[in-house]
Each structure stands twice: as structure tokens, then as C-alpha cells.
TISE-550818 format. One record per atom (N, C-alpha, C): x, y, z; residue in one letter. Coordinates in steps of 0.1 Angstrom, whole numbers, plus 5000, padded with zeros to 4 digits. Each point is the difference from the previous one (the first is absolute). Layout:
<recs>
XYZa;...
</recs>
This chain:
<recs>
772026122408x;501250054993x;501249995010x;501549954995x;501049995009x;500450185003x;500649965012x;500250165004x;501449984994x;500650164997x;500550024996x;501550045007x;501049914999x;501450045012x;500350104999x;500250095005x;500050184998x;502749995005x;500150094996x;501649985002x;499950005018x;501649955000x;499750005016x;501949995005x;500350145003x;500950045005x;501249895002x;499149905016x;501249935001x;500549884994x;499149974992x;500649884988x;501550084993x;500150094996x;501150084994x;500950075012x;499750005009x;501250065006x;499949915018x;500549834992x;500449945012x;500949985009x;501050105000x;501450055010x;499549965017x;500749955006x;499850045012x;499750125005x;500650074999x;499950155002x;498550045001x;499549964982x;498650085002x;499049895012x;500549935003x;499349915008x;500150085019x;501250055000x;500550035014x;498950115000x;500250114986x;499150154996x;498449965010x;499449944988x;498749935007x;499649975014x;501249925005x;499449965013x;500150125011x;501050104994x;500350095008x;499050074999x;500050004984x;498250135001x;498949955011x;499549844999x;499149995008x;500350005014x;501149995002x;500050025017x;499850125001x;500150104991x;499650155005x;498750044997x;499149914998x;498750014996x;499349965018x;500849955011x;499649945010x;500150105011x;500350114995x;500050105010x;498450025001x;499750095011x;498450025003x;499550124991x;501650084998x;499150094995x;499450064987x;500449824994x;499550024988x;498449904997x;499749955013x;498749985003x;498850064991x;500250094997x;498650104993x;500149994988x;501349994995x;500450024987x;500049864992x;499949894999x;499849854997x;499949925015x;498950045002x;499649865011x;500449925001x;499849914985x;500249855001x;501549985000x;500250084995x;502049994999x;500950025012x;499450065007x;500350005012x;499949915007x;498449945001x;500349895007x;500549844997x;500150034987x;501149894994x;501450005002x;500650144999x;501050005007x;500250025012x;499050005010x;500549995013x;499449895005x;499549874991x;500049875002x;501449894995x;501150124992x;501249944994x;501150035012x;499550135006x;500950035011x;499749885012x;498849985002x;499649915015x;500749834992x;500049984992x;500349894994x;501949985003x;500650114997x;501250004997x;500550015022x;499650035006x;500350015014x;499149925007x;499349924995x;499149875007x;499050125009x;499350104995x;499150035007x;498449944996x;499350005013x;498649994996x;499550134997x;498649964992x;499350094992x;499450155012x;500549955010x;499250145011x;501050095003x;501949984996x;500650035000x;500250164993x;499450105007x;500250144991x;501450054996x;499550024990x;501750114988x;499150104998x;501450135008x;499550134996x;501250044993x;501150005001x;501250094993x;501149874996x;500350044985x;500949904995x;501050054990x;500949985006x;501450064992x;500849904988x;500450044991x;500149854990x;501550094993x;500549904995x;501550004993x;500749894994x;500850104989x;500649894994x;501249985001x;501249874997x;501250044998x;500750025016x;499650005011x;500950055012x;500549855006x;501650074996x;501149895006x;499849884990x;499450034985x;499549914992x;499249955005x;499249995008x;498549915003x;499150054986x;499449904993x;499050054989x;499050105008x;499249985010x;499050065003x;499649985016x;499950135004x;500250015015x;498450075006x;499749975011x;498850115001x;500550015015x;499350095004x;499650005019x;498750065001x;499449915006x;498849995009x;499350075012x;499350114999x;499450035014x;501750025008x;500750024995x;501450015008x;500149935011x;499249904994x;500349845009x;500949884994x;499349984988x;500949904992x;500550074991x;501449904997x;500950034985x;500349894995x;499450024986x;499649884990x;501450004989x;500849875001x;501050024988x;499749914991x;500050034986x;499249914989x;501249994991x;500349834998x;501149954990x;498749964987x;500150104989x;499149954991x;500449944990x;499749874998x;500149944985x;499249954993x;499950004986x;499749964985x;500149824997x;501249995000x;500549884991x;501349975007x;500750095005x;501149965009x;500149965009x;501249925008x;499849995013x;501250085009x;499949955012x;500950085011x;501749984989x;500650065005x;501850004999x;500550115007x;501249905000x;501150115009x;500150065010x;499249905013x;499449985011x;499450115003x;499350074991x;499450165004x;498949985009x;498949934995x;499249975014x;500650065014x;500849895003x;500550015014x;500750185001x;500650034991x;500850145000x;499150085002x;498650014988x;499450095008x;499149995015x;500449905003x;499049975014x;501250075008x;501049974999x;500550065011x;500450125001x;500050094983x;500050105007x;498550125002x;499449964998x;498450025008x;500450015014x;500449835006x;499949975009x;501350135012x;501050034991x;500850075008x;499450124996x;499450094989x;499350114999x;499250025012x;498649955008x;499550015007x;500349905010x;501549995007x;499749945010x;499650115008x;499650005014x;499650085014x;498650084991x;499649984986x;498650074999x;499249925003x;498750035001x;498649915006x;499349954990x;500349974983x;500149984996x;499349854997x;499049944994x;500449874998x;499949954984x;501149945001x;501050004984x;499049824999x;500150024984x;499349914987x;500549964991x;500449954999x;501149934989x;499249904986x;499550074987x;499149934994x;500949964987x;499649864995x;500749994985x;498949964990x;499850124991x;498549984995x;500749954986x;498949924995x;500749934988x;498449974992x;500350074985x;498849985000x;500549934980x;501149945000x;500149894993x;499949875008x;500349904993x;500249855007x;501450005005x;500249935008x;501249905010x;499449915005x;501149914998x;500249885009x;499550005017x;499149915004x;499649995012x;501450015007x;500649924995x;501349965008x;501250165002x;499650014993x;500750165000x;499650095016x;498750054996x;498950095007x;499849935012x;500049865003x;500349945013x;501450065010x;500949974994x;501150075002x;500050145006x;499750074989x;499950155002x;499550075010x;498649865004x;499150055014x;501049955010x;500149865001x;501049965013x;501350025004x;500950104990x;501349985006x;500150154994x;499350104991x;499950084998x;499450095010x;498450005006x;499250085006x;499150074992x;500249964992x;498950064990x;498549974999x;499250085000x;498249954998x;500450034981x;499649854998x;499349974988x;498750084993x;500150094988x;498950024998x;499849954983x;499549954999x;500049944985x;498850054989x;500249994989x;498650064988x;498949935005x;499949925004x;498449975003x;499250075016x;501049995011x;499450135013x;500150114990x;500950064990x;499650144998x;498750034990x;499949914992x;498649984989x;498849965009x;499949925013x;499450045011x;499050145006x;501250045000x;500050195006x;499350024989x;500550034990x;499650104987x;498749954998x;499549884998x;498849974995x;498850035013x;500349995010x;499050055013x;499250114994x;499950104992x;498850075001x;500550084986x;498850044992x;500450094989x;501150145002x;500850034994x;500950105001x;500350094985x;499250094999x;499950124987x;501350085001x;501249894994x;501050105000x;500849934989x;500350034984x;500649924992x;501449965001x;500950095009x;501149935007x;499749845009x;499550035006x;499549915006x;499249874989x;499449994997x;499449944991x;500449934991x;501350104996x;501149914989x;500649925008x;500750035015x;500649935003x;499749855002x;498650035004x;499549875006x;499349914989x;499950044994x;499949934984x;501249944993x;500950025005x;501049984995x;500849915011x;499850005016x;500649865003x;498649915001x;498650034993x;499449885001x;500349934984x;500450054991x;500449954988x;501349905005x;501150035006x;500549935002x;500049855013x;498650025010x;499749905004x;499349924993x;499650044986x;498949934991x;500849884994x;501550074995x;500949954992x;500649855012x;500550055011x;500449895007x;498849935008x;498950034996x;499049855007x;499749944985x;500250054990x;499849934986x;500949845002x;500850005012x;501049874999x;499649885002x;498349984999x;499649864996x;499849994984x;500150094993x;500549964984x;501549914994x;500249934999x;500949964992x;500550114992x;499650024991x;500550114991x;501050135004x;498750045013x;500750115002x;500949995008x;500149885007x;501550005012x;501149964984x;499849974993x;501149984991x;500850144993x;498450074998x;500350144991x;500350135006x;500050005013x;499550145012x;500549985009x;501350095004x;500650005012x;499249995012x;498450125008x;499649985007x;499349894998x;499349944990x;499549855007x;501549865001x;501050074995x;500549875007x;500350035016x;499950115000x;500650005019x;498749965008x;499350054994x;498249935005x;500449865003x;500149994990x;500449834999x;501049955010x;501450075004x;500749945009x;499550055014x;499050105001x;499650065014x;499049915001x;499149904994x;499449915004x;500549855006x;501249984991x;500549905006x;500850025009x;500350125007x;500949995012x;498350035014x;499150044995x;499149955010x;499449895002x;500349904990x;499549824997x;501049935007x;501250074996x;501049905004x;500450025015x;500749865008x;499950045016x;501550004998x;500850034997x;501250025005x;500950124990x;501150045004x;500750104998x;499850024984x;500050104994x;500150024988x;500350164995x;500550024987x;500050114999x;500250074988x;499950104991x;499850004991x;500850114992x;500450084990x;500650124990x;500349954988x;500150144994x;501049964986x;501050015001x;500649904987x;501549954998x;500450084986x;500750065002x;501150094992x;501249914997x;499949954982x;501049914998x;500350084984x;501149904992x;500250044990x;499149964988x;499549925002x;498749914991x;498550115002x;499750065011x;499250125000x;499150005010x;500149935009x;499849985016x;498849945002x;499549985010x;498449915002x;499350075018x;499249954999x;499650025016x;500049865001x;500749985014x;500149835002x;499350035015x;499849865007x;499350005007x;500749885010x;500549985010x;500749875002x;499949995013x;500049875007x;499949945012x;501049835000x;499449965013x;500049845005x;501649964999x;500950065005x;501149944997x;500449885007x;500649944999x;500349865007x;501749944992x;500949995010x;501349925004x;499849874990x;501250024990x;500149864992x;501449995001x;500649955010x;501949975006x;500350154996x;500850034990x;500550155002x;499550104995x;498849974992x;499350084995x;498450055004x;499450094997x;498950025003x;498949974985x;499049995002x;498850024987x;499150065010x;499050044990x;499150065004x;498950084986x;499050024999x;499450024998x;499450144993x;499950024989x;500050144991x;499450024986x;499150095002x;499050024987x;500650134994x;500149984989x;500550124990x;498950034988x;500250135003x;498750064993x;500650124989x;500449964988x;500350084988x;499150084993x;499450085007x;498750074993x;500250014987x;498249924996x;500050024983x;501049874995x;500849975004x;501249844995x;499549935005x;500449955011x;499849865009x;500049995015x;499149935005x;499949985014x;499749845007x;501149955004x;500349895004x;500350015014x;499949855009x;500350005009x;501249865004x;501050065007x;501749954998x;500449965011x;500949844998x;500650045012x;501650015001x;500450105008x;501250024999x;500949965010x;501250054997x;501149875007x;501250165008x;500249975009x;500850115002x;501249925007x;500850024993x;501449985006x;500849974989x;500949974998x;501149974984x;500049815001x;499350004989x;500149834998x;501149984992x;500949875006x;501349944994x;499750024984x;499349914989x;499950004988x;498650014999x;499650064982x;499049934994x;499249875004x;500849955002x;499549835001x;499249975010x;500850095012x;499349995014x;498750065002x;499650124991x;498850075001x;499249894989x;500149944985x;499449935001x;499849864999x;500249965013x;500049865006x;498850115012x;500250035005x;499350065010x;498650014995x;500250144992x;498649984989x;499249925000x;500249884992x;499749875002x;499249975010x;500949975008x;499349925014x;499050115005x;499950135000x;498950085006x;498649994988x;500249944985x;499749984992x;498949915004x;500949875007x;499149875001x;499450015016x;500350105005x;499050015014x;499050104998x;500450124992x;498350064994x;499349904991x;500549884996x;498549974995x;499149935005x;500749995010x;498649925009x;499150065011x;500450134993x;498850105006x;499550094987x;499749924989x;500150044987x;500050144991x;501750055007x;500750104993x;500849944993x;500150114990x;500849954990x;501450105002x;501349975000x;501450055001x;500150034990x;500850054992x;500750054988x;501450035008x;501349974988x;501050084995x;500050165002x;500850065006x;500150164989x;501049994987x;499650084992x;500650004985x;501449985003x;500750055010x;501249965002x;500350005015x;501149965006x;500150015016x;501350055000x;500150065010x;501550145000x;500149965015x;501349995002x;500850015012x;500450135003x;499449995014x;499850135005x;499850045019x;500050095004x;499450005015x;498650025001x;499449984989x;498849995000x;499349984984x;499449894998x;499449974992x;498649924996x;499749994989x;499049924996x;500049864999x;499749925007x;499849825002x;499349944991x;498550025002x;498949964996x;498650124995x;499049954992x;499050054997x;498949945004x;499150035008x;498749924997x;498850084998x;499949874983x;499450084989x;498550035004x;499449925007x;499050005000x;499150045017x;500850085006x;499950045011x;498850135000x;499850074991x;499250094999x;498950014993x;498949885002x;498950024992x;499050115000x;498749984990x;499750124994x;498449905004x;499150095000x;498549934996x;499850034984x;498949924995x;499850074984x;499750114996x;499550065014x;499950154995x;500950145003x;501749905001x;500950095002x;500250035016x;498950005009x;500650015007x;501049925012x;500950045004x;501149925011x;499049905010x;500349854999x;499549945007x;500649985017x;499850095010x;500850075009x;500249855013x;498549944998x;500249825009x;501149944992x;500149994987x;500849904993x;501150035003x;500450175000x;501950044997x;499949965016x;499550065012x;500449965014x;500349845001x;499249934996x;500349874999x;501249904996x;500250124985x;501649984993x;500650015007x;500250155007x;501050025007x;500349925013x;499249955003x;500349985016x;500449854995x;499649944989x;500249834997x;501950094995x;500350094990x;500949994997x;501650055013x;499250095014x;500849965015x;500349875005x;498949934999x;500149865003x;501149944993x;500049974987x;500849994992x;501450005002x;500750135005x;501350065005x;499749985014x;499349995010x;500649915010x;500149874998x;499549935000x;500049844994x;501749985000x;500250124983x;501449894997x;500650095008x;500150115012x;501150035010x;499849875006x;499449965006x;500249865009x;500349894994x;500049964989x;500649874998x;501050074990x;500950155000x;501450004998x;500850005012x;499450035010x;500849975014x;500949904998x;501249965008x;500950115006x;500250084987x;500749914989x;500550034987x;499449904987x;499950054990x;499649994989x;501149894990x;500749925005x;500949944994x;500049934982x;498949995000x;499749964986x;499850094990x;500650155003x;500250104990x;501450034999x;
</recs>
């Protein structure tokens, strides 16, 4: 008999906030002296504490102070009045308004001359862009903690507490959703498997890449874009647009203001007749707009499928890298300049 999904809190009340609530609760589950009172909870959360301050497992927590909201930090704890943990928590968002760094520094001026040693975490237990969270660690200071180290922790040992229980049911539903992104279907129909989908190709792919949604008037996409390369005054480069539920194609675009119509397609064209000899097919866009940034080309057939729906992941790498090839090629033979447009 299928078991039966019983209701579960945090599907209905996905706020950040109740996310900050939670993690706050369980850091206060890591004090000792709630040891007697749920064992296992304890020592799950004071395997989320040793995790968030890079301790090992011999590391003892006896006293743990937790908070929300100070100096706007989502979630703060101190440690054995050793460490002070500051937690930037996010859902679905990412950093703005250089807060990161704001709250680092004023932690950092709050306890200067204390003994103190300060932790700076950015827990994210939606998807982002590698390229993002790269960042964040190296020029930010931040330890990365992402949904899969925390689904990690929570799954380590049974835990009899239905707070608990929802929660963790509830970011493994959403790791279910974003590894679903070897389906075709679903990276078309499902926001988390399409990011699935671009978090795999930014670990296939060896060079810079990066990924978000696009907020336009037509009703936005998650696009996904790399490989730029110099064509005399302009740049192209490389971009998949993902219209959940409409259409998902992969494009190449042109960034810089082209003189006329004519010039984008004459251009067309010729990138036209160098993907086919790595047998892509180019397309038109329905129309071409002058712009500082636009649409060039399509290639239609850059994203195959196996028969059973799912993403053929050798084929698209293969597209892709024949369709880089492609745009360097014609940068080198438009060197210096392009005179026959």
C-alpha cells in the first residue's frame, strides 16, 4: 500500500524567515543540556554546529546561545564562548546590496579585542549558480553550506521530532525535484529540474559559465550563458533560454548594436554554413532587433533527447563544445575586419 503524504508545514509557509525560525531552533537543540531530552537531536545538531565552524566530530559543545535578526544577520549563535557563527540564510534568493560584506564587518567591529573566533556562513538551501557561490566563498569569506551537506546532517541517524522531520522531508523533496534534470520533460516543465540541469552543465563544462532568471516583458526565462568571443566590435556568445512549460532553446547572441538588419543577417548565414559541418543546424529568430544585446542565431538541434525522454547529456556536451568551436572559427577568419558585411 502507498504511504500516505500526511500535510507538512513547510511546503505552505516557504518565507525565508520560517527557514531562519528552523535553523535557529536547531542550533538550540545543540546545547548539552538538552542531551537527555532528544538524544538524537542533539547530536544532530551539534553535528550542524561542528559542520558550520569546520570542527571535527571530538570537538565538545556544551553551551549555545542562538539569535535572530542582530544587526540584521538572519541567524547568529555563539559557541562554548569560543565561536560566533553569523548565518546569511537563503531560499531562492541571492546576495544584494553588498550585505554580505556589511554584515561581516560589523561582527568583525562588534568583537574586535574579543577571543572570539568569528564564522561567516551563507547557507542556501535552494539552487545557485556555481559561479555565484564561487564568488561568495573567494572574495566574500564565506563557508558555503548548501541543501545537500545539510540533508547530509539530517539523514545521519533517525530523529523523533515532527519539526524536524517535516523539514527534512521537505528539502529532500526538493533535491528529488532538481536531480529529476535528466528528464527532458521535467527541465522543460520545473523550475528545480531546470537548474539541475544548468548545475550539471557548469560542472561538465571547463570554462566560465553562469547562470539566473531573466525578468523581461514577454515573461522571463532562466537562461544560462557562456563562451564569449570578439567579432571586430562586437561580442557573441553563447545562451540557453529556458521558458518553463513554452520553450527551451539554445542561442547565440550578439552583444553590441549592429549597423542594420542586413548585417545580423548576412552574419547568420555564414555562422549558418560553419555549424553545418559539425552537423548543427542554425535557424533564424522569428525576427532580429537591434539592440545592445540580442538574438543572432538558433541551433535547433543542439539539445537532443533519447527515446525515452531523457537529455542525451554526451550529445548536448558535444553540441555545445562543436557549437564554441563554431564562434571561434569565424572570430579568426573575421580578423582584422569583416569587410564583406
Amino acid at each position: 500500500m502507498k504511504e500516505t503524504q500526511t500535510p507538512n508545514i513547510f511546503k505552505l509557509a516557504t518565507k525565508e524567515l520560517t527557514q531562519d525560525a528552523f535553523f535557529a531552533w536547531l542550533l538550540q537543540w545543540a546545547d548539552q543540556k538538552y542531551r537527555g531530552v532528544n538524544t538524537n537531536l542533539n547530536h544532530t545538531a551539534q553535528d550542524f554546529v561542528r559542520k558550520l565552524i569546520g570542527q571535527t566530530d571530538t570537538y565538545a559543545i556544551t553551551t549555545v546561545e542562538v539569535g535572530r535578526q542582530r544587526q540584521n544577520i538572519d541567524v547568529w549563535a555563539e559557541i562554548n564562548c569560543e565561536y560566533f557563527i553569523s548565518i546569511e540564510d537563503k531560499t531562492n534568493t541571492g546576495r544584494h546590496s553588498n550585505q554580505l560584506a556589511r554584515y561581516k564587518e560589523l561582527v568583525e567591529s562588534e568583537f574586535g579585542g574579543k577571543p572570539h573566533k568569528l564564522t561567516f556562513v551563507y547557507l542556501k538551501t535552494g539552487n545557485e549558480s556555481l559561479s555565484s557561490l564561487d564568488l561568495i566563498k573567494r572574495q566574500e569569506g564565506y563557508t558555503i553550506i548548501d541543501r545537500r551537506t545539510v540533508l547530509a546532517i539530517l539523514d545521519a541517524r533517525p530523529v523523533n521530532n515532527d519539526i524536524f522531520n517535516d523539514f527534512r522531508s521537505y528539502l529532500a523533496r526538493l533535491q528529488e525535484l532538481t536531480d529529476s534534470c535528466s528528464n527532458f520533460e521535467a527541465v522543460k516543465t520545473d523550475e528545480s529540474a531546470a537548474q539541475g540541469f544548468y548545475l550539471n552543465l557548469q560542472k561538465l563544462l571547463p570554462e566560465w559559465t553562469d547562470w539566473n532568471y531573466v525578468s523581461n516583458p514577454t515573461g522571463g526565462f532562466w537562461g544560462f550563458w557562456y563562451h564569449w568571443v570578439q567579432i571586430n566590435d562586437f561580442k557573441l556568445y553563447i545562451q540557453i533560454e529556458n521558458k518553463i512549460k513554452v520553450d527551451l532553446q539554445v542561442k547565440i547572441k550578439i552583444e553590441g548594436r549592429a549597423p542594420n538588419i542586413d548585417y545580423l543577417n548576412q552574419l547568420c548565414s555564414q555562422l549558418g554554413e560553419l555549424a553545418s559541418r559539425y552537423g548543427l543546424l542554425i535557424a533564424k529568430p522569428k525576427k532580429f532587433r537591434l539592440g545592445n544585446t540580442s538574438t543572432l542565431a538558433i541551433a535547433v538541434n543542439a539539445l537532443p533527447s533519447t527515446t525515452d525522454e531523457d537529455l542525451d547529456m554526451s550529445r548536448i556536451l558535444t553540441n555545445l563544445q562543436n557549437l564554441q568551436q563554431v564562434l571561434d572559427e569565424y572570430a579568426l577568419i573575421s580578423l582584422p575586419t569583416n569587410s564583406n558585411l
